[in-house]
C-alpha positions as CSV (number, residue, x, y, z in Angstrom):
1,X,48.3,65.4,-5.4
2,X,44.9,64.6,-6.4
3,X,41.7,66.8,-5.5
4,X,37.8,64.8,-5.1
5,X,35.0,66.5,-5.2
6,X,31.7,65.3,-3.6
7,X,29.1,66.4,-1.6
8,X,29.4,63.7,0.6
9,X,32.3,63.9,3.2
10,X,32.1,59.9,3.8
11,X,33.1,59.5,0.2
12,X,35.9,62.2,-0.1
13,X,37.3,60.7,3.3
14,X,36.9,57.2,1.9
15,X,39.1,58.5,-1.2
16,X,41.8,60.1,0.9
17,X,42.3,57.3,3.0
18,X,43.0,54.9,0.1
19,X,45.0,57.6,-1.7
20,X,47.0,57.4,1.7
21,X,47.5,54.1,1.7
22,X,49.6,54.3,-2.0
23,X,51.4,57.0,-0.2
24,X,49.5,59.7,-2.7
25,X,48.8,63.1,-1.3
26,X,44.8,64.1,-1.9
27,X,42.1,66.7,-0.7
28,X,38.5,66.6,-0.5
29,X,35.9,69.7,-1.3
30,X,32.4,70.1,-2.1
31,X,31.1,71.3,-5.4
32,X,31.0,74.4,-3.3
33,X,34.0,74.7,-1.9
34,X,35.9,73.3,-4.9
35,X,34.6,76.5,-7.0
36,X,35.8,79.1,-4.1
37,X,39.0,77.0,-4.4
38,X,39.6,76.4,-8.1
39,X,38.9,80.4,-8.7
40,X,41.4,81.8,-6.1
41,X,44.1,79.3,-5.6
42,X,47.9,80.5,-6.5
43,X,49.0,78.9,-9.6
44,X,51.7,76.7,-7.8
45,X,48.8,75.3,-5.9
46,X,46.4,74.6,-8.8
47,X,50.0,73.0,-10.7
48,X,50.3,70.9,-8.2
49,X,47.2,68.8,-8.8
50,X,47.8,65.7,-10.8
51,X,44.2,65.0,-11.6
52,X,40.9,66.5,-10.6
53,X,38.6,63.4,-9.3
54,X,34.1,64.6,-9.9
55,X,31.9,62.6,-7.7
56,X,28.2,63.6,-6.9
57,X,27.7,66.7,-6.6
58,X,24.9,70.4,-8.4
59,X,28.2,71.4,-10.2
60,X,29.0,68.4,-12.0
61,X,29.2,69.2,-14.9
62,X,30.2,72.6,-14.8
63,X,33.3,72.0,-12.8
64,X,35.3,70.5,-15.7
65,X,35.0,74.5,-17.5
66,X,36.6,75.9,-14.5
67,X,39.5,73.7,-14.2
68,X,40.5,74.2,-17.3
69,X,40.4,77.6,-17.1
70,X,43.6,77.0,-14.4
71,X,45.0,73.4,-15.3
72,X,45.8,70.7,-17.9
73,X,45.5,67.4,-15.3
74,X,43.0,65.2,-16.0
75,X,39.2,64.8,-15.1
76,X,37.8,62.4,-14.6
77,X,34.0,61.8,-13.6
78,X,33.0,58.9,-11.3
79,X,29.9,57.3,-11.3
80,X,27.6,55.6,-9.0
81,X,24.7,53.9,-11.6
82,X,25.4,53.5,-15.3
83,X,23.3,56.1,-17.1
84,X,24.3,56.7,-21.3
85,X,22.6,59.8,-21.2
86,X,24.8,61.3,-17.6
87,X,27.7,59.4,-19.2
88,X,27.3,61.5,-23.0
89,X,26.4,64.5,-20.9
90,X,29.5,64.2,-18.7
91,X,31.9,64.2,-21.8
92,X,30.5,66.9,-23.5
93,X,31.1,69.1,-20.1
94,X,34.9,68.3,-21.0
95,X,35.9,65.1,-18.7
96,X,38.6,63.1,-19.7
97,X,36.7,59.8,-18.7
98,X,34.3,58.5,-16.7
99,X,34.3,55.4,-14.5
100,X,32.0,53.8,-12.6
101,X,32.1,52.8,-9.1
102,X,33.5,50.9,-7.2
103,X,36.8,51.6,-8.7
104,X,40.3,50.9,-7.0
105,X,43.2,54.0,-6.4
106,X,45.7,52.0,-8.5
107,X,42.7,52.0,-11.8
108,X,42.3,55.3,-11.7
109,X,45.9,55.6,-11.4
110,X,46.4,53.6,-14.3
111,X,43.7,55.7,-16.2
112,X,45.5,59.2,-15.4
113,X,48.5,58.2,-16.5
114,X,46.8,56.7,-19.4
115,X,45.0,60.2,-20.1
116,X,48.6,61.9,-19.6
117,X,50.3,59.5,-21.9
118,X,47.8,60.2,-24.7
119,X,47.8,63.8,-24.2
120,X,51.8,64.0,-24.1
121,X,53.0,61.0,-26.3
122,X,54.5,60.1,-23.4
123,X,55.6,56.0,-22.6
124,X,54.6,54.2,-19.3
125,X,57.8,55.4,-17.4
126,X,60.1,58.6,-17.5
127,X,63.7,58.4,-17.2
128,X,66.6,60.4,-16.3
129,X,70.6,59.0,-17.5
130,X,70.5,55.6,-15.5
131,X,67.4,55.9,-13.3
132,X,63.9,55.1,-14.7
133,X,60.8,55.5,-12.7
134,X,57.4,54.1,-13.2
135,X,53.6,55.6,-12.0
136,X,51.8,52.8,-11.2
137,X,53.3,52.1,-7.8
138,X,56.4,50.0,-8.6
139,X,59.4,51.0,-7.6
140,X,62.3,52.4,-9.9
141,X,65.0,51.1,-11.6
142,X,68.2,52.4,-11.0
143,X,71.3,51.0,-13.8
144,X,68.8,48.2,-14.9
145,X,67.8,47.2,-11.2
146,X,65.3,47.8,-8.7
147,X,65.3,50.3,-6.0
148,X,63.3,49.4,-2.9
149,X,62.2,52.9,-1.7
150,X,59.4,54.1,1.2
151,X,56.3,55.2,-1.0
152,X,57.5,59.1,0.3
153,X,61.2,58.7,-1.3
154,X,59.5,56.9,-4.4
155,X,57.0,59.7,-5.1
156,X,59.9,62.3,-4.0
157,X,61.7,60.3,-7.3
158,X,59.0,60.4,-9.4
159,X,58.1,64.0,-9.4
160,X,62.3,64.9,-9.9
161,X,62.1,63.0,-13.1
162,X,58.9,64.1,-13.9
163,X,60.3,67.7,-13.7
164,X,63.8,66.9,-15.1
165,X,65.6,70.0,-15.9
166,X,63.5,71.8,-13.6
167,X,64.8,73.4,-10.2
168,X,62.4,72.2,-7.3
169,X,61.5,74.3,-4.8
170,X,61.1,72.6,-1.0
171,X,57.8,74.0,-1.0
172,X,57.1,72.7,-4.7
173,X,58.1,69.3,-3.5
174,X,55.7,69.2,0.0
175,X,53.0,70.6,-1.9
176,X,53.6,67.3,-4.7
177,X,54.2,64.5,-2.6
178,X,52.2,65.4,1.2
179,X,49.7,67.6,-0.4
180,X,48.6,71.4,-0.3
181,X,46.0,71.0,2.8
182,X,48.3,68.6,5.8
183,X,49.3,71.3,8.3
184,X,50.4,68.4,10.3
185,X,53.4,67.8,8.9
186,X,56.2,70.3,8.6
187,X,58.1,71.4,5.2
188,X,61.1,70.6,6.6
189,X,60.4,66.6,6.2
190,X,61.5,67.1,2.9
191,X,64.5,67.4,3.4
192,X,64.9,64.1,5.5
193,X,63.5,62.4,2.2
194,X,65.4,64.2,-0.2
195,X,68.8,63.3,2.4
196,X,67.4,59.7,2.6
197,X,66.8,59.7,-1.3
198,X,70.3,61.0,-2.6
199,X,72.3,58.5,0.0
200,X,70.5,55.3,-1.2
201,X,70.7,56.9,-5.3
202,X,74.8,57.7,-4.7
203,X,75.5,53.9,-3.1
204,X,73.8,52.6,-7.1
205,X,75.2,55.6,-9.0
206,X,79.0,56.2,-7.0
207,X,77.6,59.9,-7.1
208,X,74.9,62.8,-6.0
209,X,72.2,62.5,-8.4
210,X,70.6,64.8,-6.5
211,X,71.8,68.3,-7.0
212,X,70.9,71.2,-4.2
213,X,71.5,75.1,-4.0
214,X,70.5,76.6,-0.9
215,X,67.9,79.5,-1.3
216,X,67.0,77.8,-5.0
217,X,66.0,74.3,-4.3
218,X,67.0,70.7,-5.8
219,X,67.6,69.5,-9.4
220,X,67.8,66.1,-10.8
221,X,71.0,65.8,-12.5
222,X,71.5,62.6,-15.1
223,X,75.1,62.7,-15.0
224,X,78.3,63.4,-12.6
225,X,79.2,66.2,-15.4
226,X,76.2,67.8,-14.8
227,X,76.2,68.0,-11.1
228,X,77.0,71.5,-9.3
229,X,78.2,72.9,-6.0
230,X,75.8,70.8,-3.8
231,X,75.1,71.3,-0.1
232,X,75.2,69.0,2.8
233,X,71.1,68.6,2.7
């Protein structure tokens, strides 16, 4: 999920709807509203976030303090006019970059996972035993070939091998892949995915990569050793 900030509810729309469109959850606050947020949100909530987006707004450059106090994602500051001065004084507030608009989703993509890479040695994909998933919209390989998945199912991927070893709550997985903020969809989705997911995943790998314990939630499990009791989910 990522979270924009602007005072301008055009622009925050704007971003959401092309987040959409790569099937990437988003919310928009003002500066305002962001603080109220950032200082009270649960910690799943604020974990959730996958990078914190700053666009015009009187806290500018005080915003990338507070999110550190709560998260590690990037920050990154957009702006609308080059200016070296805003540009040196946006750094030194603690950004991880600043870009200038107009900027595409899949750049700023490519630039968080960039940040991330640096910050955690980490390559251009992840990957778990056979399957191998990538974060700049392409879809995964599963035993050396590609997987054609619905953007949902590929981001449902993504986030499993992104937390490999890691038991995922359902609610931990709606709050990754739909967002913290869409009351319009139900929790229960997620489950249709995950079912959707583990079929396609066992036709390739001849087993449930996909491991489930009612009450506890779903793990990603590399191997057919490694898989538990599973449910029917």
């Amino acid at each position: 999920m990522f979270i924009i900030v602007d005072e301008r509810e055009l622009v925050t729309n704007g971003y959401a709807c092309r987040f959409d469109q790569e099937g990437i959850a988003s919310a928009g606050f003002c500066g305002g509203q962001f603080v109220d947020w950032v200082d009270t949100a649960v910690e799943g909530d604020v974990q959730a976030v996958e990078a914190f987006l700053i666009g015009e707004c009187a806290e500018r450059e005080e915003l990338p303090k507070l999110i550190r106090r709560r998260s590690l994602a990037p920050v990154i500051a957009l702006n609308e006019a080059p200016s070296l001065e805003q540009t040196l004084g946006l750094f030194s507030s603690g950004v991880d970059d600043v870009v200038r608009k107009p900027v595409h989703i899949r750049e700023l993509l490519a630039r968080v996972h960039a940040i991330r890479r640096r910050a955690e040695a980490r390559q251009d994909f992840a990957a778990v035993g056979p399957i191998r998933v990538f974060f700049d919209g392409r879809d995964p390989l599963v035993n050396g070939e590609v997987l054609p998945l619905p953007r949902r199912e590929r981001r449902m991927l993504e986030y499993f091998v992104s937390n490999k070893g890691r038991r995922l709550t359902k609610s931990q997985i709606f709050n990754a892949v739909y967002g913290l903020f869409d009351d319009a969809i139900e929790e229960n989705v997620v489950e249709s995915h995950i079912s959707k997911l583990r079929k396609k995943l066992r036709a390739r790998l001849g087993y449930d990569v996909i491991e489930s314990q009612r009450f506890l939630g779903y793990m990603l499990s590399p191997s057919p050793g490694e898989v538990g009791a599973t449910d029917s989910r």
